[in-house]
Every structure is written in structure tokens, then in C-alpha cells.
C-alpha positions as CSV (number, residue, x, y, z in Angstrom):
1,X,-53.5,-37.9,-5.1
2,X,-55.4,-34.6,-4.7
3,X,-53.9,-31.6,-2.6
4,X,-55.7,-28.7,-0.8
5,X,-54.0,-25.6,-0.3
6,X,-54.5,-23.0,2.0
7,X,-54.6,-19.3,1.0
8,X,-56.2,-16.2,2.8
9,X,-58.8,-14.5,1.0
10,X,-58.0,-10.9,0.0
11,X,-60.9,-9.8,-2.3
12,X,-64.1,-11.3,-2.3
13,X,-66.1,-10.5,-5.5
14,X,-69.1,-11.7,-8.1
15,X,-68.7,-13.3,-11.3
16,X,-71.5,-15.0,-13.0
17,X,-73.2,-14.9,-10.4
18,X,-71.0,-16.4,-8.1
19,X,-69.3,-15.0,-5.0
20,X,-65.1,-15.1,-5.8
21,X,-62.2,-15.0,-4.0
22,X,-58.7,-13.5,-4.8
23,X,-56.6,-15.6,-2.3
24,X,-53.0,-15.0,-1.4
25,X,-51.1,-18.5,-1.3
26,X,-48.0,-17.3,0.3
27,X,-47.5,-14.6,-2.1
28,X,-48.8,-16.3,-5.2
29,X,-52.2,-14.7,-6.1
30,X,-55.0,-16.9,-7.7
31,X,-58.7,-16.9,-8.2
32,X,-61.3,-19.3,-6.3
33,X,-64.6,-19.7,-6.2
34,X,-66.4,-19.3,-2.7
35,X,-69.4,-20.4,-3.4
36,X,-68.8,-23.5,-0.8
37,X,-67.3,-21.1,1.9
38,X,-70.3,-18.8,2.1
39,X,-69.0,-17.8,5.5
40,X,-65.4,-16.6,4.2
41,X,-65.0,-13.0,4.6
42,X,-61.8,-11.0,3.6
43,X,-58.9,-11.9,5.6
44,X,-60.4,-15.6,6.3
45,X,-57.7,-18.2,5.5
46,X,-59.6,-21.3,3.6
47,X,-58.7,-24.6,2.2
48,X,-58.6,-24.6,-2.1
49,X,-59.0,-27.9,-4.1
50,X,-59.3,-27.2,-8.0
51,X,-60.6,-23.5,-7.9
52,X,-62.9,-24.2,-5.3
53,X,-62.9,-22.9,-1.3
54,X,-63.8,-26.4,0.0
55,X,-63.4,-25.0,3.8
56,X,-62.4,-21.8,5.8
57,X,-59.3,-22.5,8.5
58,X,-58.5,-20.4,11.5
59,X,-54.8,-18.9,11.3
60,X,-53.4,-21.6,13.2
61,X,-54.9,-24.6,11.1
62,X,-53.9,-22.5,8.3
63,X,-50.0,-21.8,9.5
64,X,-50.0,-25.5,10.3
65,X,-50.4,-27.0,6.8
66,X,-48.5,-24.1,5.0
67,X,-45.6,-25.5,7.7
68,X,-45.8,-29.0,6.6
69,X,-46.2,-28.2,2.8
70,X,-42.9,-26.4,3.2
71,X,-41.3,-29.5,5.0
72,X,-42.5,-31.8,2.3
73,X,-41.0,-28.9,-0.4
74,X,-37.6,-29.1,1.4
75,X,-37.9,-33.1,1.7
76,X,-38.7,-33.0,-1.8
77,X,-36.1,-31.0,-2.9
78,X,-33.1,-32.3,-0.9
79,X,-34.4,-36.0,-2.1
80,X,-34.1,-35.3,-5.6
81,X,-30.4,-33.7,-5.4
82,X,-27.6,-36.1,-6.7
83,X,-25.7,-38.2,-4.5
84,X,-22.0,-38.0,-5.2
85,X,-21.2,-41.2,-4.6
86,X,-24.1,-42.6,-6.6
87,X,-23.8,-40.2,-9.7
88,X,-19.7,-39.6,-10.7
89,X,-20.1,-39.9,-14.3
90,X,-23.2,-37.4,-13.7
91,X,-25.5,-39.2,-15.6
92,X,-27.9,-39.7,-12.8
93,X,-28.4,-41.8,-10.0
94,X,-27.7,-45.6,-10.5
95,X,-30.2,-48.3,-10.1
């Protein structure tokens, strides 16, 4: 399964020859190239797969799947916290 994460673009810069990004994923900083995006200016929000900007989002598309990545996270999370009834020697759940 692959996964795309959105991110806003806070510095836009060369490397190699190729134009860069700097893009804020909810506070975690990374690096992307934009050489797909050639329309993503600083402050667009785009979609990243595997380093590269494969799309730019508006804000809304952008707040949309940030809010469903965080529902999965907390669906995630609460789905891997031990059941009491199924875990009282606390050696993990049973088949």
C-alpha cells in the first residue's frame, strides 16, 4: 500500500538543478522535490509520495486528508491497546 501525505510548502529552493521544497507536515519538517508541482509556490499545500510533490491541494483538500489520517492514527491506536478481558496474564491478546 502506498500513502501520500499532505504538507504545505515553506521554502522552495534549487538543488541539482532541481526546484525543492521544505514542507511542513503538521510540524514535522522534510524535504521534497517539486519538480512535478511546477505550479507550487510557498504556502501551497501539495500531496508527497516518496520525496516527490505528486500534486498541489487547496487548504480544504489539504485539511480534509490531514483529518482522516488523524482518524485512522486514533483508530489505529485505540485498536492496538489491550483488551482486559482478552489479555489478564498480560501476555497479549489471545487467539
Amino acid at each position: 500500500m502506498c500513502l501520500a501525505v499532505p504538507g504545505q510548502v515553506i521554502e522552495i529552493y534549487q538543488e541539482n538543478g532541481l526546484a525543492m521544497g521544505r514542507i511542513d507536515y503538521a510540524g514535522v519538517v522534510g524535504a521534497a522535490c517539486l519538480a512535478y508541482t511546477p505550479e507550487a509556490v510557498e504556502g501551497s499545500w501539495v500531496i508527497v509520495h516518496a520525496g516527490f510533490a505528486l500534486q498541489v491541494l487547496d487548504e480544504a483538500e489539504a485539511a480534509a486528508s490531514l483529518a482522516t489520517l488523524t482518524e485512522l492514527n486514533e483508530l489505529i491506536e485505540a485498536d492496538s491497546l489491550p483488551d482486559d478481558d482478552d489479555d489478564k496474564d498480560g501476555q497479549g491478546k489471545l487467539p
